[in-house]
N, C-alpha and C positions, 0 to 999 in steps of 0.2 A: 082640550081646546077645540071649540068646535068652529072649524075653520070656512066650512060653506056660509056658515051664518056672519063670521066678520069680512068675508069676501065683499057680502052682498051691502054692509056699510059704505055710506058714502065718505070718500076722501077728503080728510078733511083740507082746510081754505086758507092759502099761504096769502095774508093779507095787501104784500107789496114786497117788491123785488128789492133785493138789497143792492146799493150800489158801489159796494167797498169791491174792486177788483181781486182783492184778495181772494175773496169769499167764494167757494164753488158750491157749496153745497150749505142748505137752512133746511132746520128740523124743524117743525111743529106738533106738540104732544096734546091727548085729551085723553079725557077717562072717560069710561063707556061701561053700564053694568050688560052684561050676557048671563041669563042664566040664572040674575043675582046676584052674579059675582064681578066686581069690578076688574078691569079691562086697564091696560097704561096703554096706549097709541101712540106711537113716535113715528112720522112720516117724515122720509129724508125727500126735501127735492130739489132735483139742479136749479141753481141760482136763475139757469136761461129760461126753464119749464116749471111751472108754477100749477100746472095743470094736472098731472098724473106723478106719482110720488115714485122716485127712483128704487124706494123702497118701504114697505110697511112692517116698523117690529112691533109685536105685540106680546106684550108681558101680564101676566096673571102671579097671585102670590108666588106658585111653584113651578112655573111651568113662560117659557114662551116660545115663539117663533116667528120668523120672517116671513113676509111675502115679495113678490117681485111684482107688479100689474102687468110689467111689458113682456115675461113670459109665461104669465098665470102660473107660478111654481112658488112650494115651500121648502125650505128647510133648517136646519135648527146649527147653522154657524153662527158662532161668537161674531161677536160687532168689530172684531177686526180680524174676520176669517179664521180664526183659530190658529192664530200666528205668534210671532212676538209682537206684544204692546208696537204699536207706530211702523208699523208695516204697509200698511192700507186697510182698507172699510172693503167691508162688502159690496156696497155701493159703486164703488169705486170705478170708471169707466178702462177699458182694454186701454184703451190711449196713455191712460196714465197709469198705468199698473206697477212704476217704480216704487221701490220702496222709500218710504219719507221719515223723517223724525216727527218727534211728538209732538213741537213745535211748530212746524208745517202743519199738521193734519188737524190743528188746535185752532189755526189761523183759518185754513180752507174749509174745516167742518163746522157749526157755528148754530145755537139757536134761536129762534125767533125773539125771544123775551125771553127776559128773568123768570116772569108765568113760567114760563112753560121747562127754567131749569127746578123754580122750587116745587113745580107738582111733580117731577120725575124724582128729586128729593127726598119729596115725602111719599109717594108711591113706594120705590125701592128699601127705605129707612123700614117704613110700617112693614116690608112684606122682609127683612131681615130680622126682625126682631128685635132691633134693636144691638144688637152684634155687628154691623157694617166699621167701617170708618168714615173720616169725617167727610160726606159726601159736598162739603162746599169746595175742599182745598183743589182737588184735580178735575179733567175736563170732564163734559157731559159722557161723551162716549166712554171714557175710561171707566167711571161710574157705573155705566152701564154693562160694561164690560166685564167687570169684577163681579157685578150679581149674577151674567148669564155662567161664569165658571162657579159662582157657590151653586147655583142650582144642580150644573151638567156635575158639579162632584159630588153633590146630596146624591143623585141618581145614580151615580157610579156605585159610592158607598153601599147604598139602598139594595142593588143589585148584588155589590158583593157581597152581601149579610146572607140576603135570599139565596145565593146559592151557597152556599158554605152553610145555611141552615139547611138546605137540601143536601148537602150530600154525608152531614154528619147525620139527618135523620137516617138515609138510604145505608148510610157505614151501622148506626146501631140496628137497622132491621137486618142487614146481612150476619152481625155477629147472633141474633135474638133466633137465626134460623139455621146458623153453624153446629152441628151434632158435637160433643166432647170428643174430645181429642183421645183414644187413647194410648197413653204414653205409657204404659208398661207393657203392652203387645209393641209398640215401635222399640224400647229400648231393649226387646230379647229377639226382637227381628234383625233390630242393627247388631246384635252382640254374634249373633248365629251367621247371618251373610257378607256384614263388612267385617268384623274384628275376626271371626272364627273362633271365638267360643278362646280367645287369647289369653295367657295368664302371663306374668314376668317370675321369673325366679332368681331374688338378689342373691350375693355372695360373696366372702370374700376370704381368701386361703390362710391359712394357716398350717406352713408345713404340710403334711400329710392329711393336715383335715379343713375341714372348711367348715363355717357357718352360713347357714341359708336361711332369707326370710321368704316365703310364698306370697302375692295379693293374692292368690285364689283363698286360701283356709285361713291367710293371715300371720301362722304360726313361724315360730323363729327355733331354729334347731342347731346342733352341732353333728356333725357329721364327717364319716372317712370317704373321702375320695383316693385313697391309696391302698389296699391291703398292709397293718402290718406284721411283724414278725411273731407276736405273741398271743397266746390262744385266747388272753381276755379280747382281744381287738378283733377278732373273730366274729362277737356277738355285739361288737358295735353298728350302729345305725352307719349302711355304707349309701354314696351316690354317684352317679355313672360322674366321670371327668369334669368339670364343669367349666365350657370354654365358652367366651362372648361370644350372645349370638345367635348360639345351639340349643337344641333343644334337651330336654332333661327332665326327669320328674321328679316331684316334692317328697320329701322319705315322712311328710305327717299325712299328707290328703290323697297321694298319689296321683297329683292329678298334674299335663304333663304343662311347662313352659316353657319358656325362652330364657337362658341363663344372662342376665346381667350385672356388672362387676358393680360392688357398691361404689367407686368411685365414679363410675359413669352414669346415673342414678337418676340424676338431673338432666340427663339429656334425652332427647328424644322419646320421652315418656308419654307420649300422647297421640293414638289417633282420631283423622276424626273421617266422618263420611256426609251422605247425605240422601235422605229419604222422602218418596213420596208417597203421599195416601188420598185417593181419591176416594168424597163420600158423596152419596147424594144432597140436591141440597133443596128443598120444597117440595116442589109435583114433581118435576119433570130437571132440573138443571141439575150442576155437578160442581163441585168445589176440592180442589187439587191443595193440600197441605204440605206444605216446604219447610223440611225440619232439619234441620244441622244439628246431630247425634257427634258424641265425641266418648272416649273411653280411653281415660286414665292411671295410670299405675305408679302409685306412691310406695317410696322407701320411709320407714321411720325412725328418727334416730338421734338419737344424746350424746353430749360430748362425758366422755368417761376421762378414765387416765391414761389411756391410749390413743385419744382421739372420738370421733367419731366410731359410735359404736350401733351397733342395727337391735330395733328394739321388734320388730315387727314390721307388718308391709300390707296393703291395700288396693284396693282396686274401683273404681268408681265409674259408671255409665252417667250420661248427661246428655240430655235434648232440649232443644226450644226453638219453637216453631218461626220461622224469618215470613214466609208469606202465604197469602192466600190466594188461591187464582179461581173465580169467580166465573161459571161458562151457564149463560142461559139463552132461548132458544130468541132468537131475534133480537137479542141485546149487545152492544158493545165487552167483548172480556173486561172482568173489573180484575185491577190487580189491587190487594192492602197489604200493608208491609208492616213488621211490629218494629218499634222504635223505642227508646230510652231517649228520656229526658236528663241532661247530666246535672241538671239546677235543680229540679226536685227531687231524680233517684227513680221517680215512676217508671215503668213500661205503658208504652198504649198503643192502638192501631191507629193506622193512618190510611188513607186512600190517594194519597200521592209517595212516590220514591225519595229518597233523597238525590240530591245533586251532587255531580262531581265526582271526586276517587271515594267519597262515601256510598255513591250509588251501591243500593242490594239486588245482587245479579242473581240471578236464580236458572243455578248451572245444572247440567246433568244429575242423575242420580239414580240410586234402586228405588226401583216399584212397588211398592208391598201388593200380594197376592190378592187380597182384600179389596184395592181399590177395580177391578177388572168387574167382581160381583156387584158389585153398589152400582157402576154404571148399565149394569142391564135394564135399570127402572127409569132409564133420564135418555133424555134426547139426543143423548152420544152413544148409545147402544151400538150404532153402525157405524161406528168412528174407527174400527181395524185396531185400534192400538193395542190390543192385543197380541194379532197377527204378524202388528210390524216391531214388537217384541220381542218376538220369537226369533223373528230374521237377522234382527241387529243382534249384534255381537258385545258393541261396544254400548257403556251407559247412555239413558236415554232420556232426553228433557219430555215430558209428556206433557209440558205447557206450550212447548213450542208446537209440537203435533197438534194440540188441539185445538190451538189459536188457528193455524195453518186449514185445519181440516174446516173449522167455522167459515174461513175466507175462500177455501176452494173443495168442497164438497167430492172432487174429482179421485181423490187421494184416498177415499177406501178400496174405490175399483183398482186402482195403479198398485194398493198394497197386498188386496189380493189375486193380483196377476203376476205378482210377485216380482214387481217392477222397483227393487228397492232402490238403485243405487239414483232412480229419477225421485222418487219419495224422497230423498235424504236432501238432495239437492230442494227440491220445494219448501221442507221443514224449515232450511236454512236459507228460506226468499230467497234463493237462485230461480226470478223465475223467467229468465234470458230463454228456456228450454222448452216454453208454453208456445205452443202455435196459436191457440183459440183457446182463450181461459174460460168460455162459455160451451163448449162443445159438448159434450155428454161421450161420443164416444171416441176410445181411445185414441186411436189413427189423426182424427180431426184433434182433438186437445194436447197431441205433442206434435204433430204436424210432420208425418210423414205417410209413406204407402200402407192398404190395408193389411197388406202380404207382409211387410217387413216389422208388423205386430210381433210374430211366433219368434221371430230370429233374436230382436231385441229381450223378448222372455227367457232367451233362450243364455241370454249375454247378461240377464239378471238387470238390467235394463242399465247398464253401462251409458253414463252421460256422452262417454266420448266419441261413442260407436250411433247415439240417438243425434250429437251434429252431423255425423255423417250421412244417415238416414234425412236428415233434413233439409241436408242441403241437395241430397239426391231428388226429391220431390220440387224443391224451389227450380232446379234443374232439369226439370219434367227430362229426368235418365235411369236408367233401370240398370242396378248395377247387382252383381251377386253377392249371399253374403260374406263371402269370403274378399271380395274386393271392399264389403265396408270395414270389416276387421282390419283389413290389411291398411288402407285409409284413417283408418282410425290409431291407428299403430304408428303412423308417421305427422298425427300431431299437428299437420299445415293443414287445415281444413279452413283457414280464414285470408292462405295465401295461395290456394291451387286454382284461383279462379280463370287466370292467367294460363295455365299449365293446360288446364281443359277446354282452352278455344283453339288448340293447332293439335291435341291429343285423344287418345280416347284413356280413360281409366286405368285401363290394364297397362297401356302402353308406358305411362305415366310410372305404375307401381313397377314394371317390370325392368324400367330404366331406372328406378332408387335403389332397386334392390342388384341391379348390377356393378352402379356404383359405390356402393355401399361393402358388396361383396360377402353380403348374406342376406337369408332369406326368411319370410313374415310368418309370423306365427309360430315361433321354435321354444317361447319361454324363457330365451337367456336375455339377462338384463343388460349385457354388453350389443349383443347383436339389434334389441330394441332402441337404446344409445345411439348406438351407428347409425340406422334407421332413421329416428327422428333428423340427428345432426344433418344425413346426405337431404335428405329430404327438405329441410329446411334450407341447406345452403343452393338445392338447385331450383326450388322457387323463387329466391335470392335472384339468382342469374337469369333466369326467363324476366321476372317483373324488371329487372336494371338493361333485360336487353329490350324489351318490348319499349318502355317506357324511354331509350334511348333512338327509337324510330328504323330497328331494325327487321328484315323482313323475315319473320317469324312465320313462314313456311319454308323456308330452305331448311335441311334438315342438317345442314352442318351448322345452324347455327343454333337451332330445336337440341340436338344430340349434340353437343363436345365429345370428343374423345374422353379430352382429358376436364372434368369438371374442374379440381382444384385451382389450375391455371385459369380456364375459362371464369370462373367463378373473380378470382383477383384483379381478373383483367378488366373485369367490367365495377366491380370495385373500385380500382383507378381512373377508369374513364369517367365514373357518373358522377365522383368528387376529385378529378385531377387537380384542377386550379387552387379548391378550398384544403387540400388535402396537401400539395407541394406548400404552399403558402404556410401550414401550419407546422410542418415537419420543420420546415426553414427555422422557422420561429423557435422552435421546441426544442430544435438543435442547440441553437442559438443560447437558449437560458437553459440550459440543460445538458451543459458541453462534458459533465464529468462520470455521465451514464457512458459515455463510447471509452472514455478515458480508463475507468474502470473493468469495463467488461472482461479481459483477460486472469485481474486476479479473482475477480468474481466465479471465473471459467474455472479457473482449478481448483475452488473451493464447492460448488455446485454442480456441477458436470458430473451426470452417470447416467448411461444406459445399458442397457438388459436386451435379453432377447424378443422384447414386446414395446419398450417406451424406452426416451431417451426423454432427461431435462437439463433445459441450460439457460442460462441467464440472459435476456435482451441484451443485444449486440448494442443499441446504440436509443434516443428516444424517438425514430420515426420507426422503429424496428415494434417499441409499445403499442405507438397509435393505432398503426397496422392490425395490431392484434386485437386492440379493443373494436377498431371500425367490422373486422375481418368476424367476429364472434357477437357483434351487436352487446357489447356490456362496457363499463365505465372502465378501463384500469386505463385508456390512455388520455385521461384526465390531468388535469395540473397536480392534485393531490400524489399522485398515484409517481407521477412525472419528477416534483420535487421530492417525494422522501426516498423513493431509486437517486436521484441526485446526490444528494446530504447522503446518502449512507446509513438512512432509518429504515429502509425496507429495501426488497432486490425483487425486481419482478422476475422469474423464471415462467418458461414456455416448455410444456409439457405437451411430447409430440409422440404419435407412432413409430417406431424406427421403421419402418418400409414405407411411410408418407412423411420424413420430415421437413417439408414445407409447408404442413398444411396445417394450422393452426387449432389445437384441442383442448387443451385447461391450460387455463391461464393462473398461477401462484405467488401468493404475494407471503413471503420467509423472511421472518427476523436476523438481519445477521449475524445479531451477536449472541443471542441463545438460541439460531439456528429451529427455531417451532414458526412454524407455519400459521399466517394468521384468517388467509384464508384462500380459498378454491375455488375456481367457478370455470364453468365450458359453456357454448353456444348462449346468448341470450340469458346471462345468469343463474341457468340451471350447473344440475352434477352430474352430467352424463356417468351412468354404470356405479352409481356413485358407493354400494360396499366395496367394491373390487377397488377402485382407484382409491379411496380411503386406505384399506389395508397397503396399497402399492405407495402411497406418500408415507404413511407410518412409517413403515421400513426404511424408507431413502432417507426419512429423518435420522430415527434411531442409524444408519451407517454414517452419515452427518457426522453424529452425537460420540460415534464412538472413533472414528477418525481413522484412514488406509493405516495406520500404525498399526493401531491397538488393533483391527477387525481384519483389515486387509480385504482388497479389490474383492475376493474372491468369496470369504465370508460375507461380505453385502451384498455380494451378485445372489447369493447362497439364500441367504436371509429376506431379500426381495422377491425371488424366486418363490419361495414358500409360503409368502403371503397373499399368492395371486389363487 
């Protein structure tokens, strides 16, 4: 549409004002060839201005648009804004921008003549084809209206043909440039590194002998698993014991497997894994093949006159490929995913995922040795994933590395500075970690000192110890490494901000580790517990005393003697009001938690020379505990089934701090198992140790002062610590 050229047309000439009060708005239409091509002109103007058109739409067989004169602007809204039918007109004045019925807008919008509704008629009729509806029955704008949505949906359509033609061309050129898969070097790769080369060896006894089928050789044999007494049995085929489970060899192939009882046959006969193969793929790009390998072991067998009887055995590899991941140099990653059609039975590729719990997720897997060589000739050569191969331990998605390494370049340097445990985090968009995601070098791109480079290499580039490092720089403070370790080890690094405006660092670590009453960097998982917890609970009381308006340089109120006290007291002051009010409450609809608690006491009550546990005294005794440790149990949930008698909250304490609040347990009482555990902040503080020390209190639970006696559970707890 060439819009300079119908600018420059004169507007057309509203012959006489209409005087029906109704009336706000008369159209006038003309046809106009541009170009050769005829033109529809529909000029909307206020009833009051007859002079300049509130609006110009102009329509061509496939195509139109609006003009405005009093802003010089186009654009291509439907004639009722692109709204529901009877909303308002484009035209429409700010004053009156209420929404109207069809009828209103029927009455106020209005044409000059019949002219000028049957040449919009036969205009819109001819440039339909003949296809419209009956353009006399509803209003002009409606009419109009209806054509600009057949056009804006031809375009739609049009559009989405054109790209769905582009991108199945783009899908068959990726497959016409894909190398053959090969699937018999995958399935003795998978057989060799996931399955290990695995055979099953079925069985089932027979007095003194047994019959065995192999998958490896197939064959089916009878055989002594017993010596017996007579010298012909001597020169029988014998085979070592054969217990579920164990391994054994074939007395045909000799080759060795895993004994399976023929009744269990059916079960768990299947593994599977998952493989990747990276090939080149053009000049220069790389394409990642995701294949799901599985390896099978069938029993075969007939019903005889004893049943089921083993006629022989099998074994079977299987792969097929689920995705492809697509890496070229300045392009978007393409992922295609292979798909079945359940209505014809086909397989085909696709270039979008499915939706939903059908999504195909393309998890971890082994590497095959092959794809490392293929990418020496493509534009991923300097991508490390080899290097960070080597350092991981665990399986490694190398789609995710390579998408990550496209989007931040930074991550070859990081992988061989052998910065892995920051690599792992970025793989996995944690990139909370990044100072300058543009930076080039190190220091600047995770955002700390040049110096505290080597220490973090040094730390294997430990994310926990790189916040600490970074907050020391935001901090323009210079701390040793041993003070980030030790900082890092206690876990408050998004609550110490408070701590280090009346402290210095050391003073800070020196005072958790006193209250705590051990010391940083020792390797025991109780003593780093301890740690965290003091740690946490005394920036707890700095932030509740600070933020309570106290003068946080007096150093009796910086240092408590006694933290646990200090810590509850300020606890109670900072929610006294909201915190009496609730307990009242709690007591209240929760009268039979205090009522209860002493026969609860002599069913759950025991301590040792390290922990004592015992039941909530009453339900302000819970709240306490859940406010005291920042996690849910003093909850209404948690409140009612302690009530009713569906769960018992126990408080699991130090015996030389039993005030001070450490896991909190929630125990079934009437089959006495434990449903679940939690300390500070819904973590497990120490958590194998305390695990083994709940087993045991169960199991003495379970087996009752009768049967076990006080002394055997002290005994039996004892030995699980």
């Amino acid at each position: 549409m060439k819009k300079k050229t119908i600018e420059k047309i004169p507007f057309l000439t509203l012959p006489e004002a209409h005087r029906d009060e109704t009336v706000k708005y008369v159209a006038v239409t003309d046809i106009k060839k541009i170009a050769k091509e005829p033109h529809l002109f529909i000029e909307v103007y206020r009833k009051e201005n007859g002079n300049i058109p509130a609006v110009r739409i102009v329509f061509t067989k496939n195509d139109f648009a609006n003009f405005f004169p009093a802003k010089g602007s186009w654009n291509r809204k439907r004639i009722t804004g692109d709204t529901w039918n009877g909303h308002g007109m484009i035209w429409q004045d700010e004053e009156d921008s209420r929404r109207k019925t069809n009828g209103e807008l029927t009455v106020e919008n209005i044409l000059h003549s019949g002219a000028d509704q049957e040449r919009i008629r036969r205009f819109i009729k001819t440039a339909a084809a003949g296809n419209h509806r009956d353009w006399e029955n509803g209003p002009w704008w409606e009419n109009i209206n209806d054509r600009q949505k057949e056009i804006t949906g031809e375009e739609y359509s049009l559009r989405n043909r054109r790209r769905w033609e582009r991108r199945r061309e783009a899908l068959k050129e990726r497959q016409e440039n894909t190398k053959e898969l090969p699937e018999e070097r995958i399935l003795e790769y998978a057989d060799t590194v996931l399955f290990h080369g695995r055979h099953t060896i079925f069985y089932k006894r027979h007095g003194a002998r047994v019959t065995v089928a192999c998958s490896k050789c197939g064959g089916l044999t009878d055989a002594r698993w017993k010596q017996g007494q007579s010298y012909e049995s001597q020169l029988e085929k014998t085979v070592a014991e054969p217990v579920a489970n164990h391994y054994g060899v074939c007395p045909l192939c000799k080759e060795a497997g895993v004994f399976i009882p023929q009744g269990y046959a059916g079960r768990a006969k299947e593994a599977s894994g998952r493989i990747f193969l990276g090939q080149k793929y053009k000049e220069t790009g790389f394409v990642l093949r995701y294949v799901l390998v599985a390896k099978e072991w069938h029993l075969e067998e007939v019903y005889g006159e004893k049943g089921k009887e083993m006629t022989g055995a099998y074994e079977e590899l299987s792969g097929i490929e689920i995705a492809r991941i697509y890496f070229e140099s300045g392009k978007k990653v393409q992922k295609d995913y292979h798909k079945h059609d359940p209505y014809s039975g086909e397989d085909f590729w696709s270039d979008c995922n499915l939706s939903g719990p059908c999504c195909i997720a393309i998890k971890p897997g082994e590497i095959m040795p092959e794809t490392f060589k293929e990418m020496e000739d493509t534009f991923l050569r300097y991508s490390a994933l080899k290097e960070y191969c080597a350092e991981e331990r665990e399986d490694i998605n190398p789609a995710d590395y390579l998408e990550r390494y496209m989007q931040t370049p930074q991550i070859e340097m990081l992988v061989k500075m052998k910065l892995s445990g920051v690599v792992r985090d970025l793989v996995n968009c944690r990139y909370g970690i990044v100072g300058d995601a543009d930076a080039k070098r190190p220091e600047r791109f995770l955002g700390i000192r040049k110096e505290q480079v080597k220490n973090l290499i040094r730390e294997k580039g430990n994310t926990d110890i790189l916040k600490v490092m970074q907050m020391e720089k935001r901090m323009n403070q210079r701390w040793t490494a041993s003070q980030i370790v030790a900082l890092a080890e206690t876990n408050t690094i998004d609550k110490i901000n408070t701590a280090l405006e009346y402290m210095s660092v050391q003073q800070f670590l020196n005072r958790v580790a006193r209250y705590a009453g051990c010391g940083y960097a020792t390797g025991c998982s109780t003593a780093v517990s301890r740690l965290q917890n003091t740690a946490g609970r005394y920036t707890d009381y700095l932030n509740m005393r600070s933020a309570l308006g106290y003068d946080m340089t007096n150093t009796v109120y910086l240092f408590p003697r006694n933290l646990d006290a200090a810590h509850a007291k300020m606890v109670e002051e900072s929610n006294k009001k909201e915190v009496d009010a609730h307990i009242r409450e709690a007591s209240g609809r929760y009268p039979l938690i205090k009522k209860h608690y002493r026969q609860y006491r002599k069913q759950f009550y025991f301590a040792d020379e390290a922990f004592l546990i015992r039941p909530a005294k009453d339900a302000g005794e819970i709240i306490m505990e859940g406010r005291l440790l920042h996690h849910c149990v003093g909850g209404d949930r948690y409140l009612r089934s302690h009530n009713e008698g569906r769960a018992v909250i126990l408080l699991l304490r130090a015996l030389d701090e039993p005030d001070m609040p450490y896991i909190t347990v929630e125990i079934n009482p009437e089959t006495k198992d434990i449903r679940q555990w939690y300390g500070a902040h819904d973590k497990k503080p120490d958590e194998e140790r305390m695990q083994r020390w709940l087993d045991a209190y169960v199991t003495r639970l379970k087996c009752g002062p009768e049967a076990a006696g006080q002394a055997a559970g002290q005994t039996l707890i004892m030995a699980a610590m």
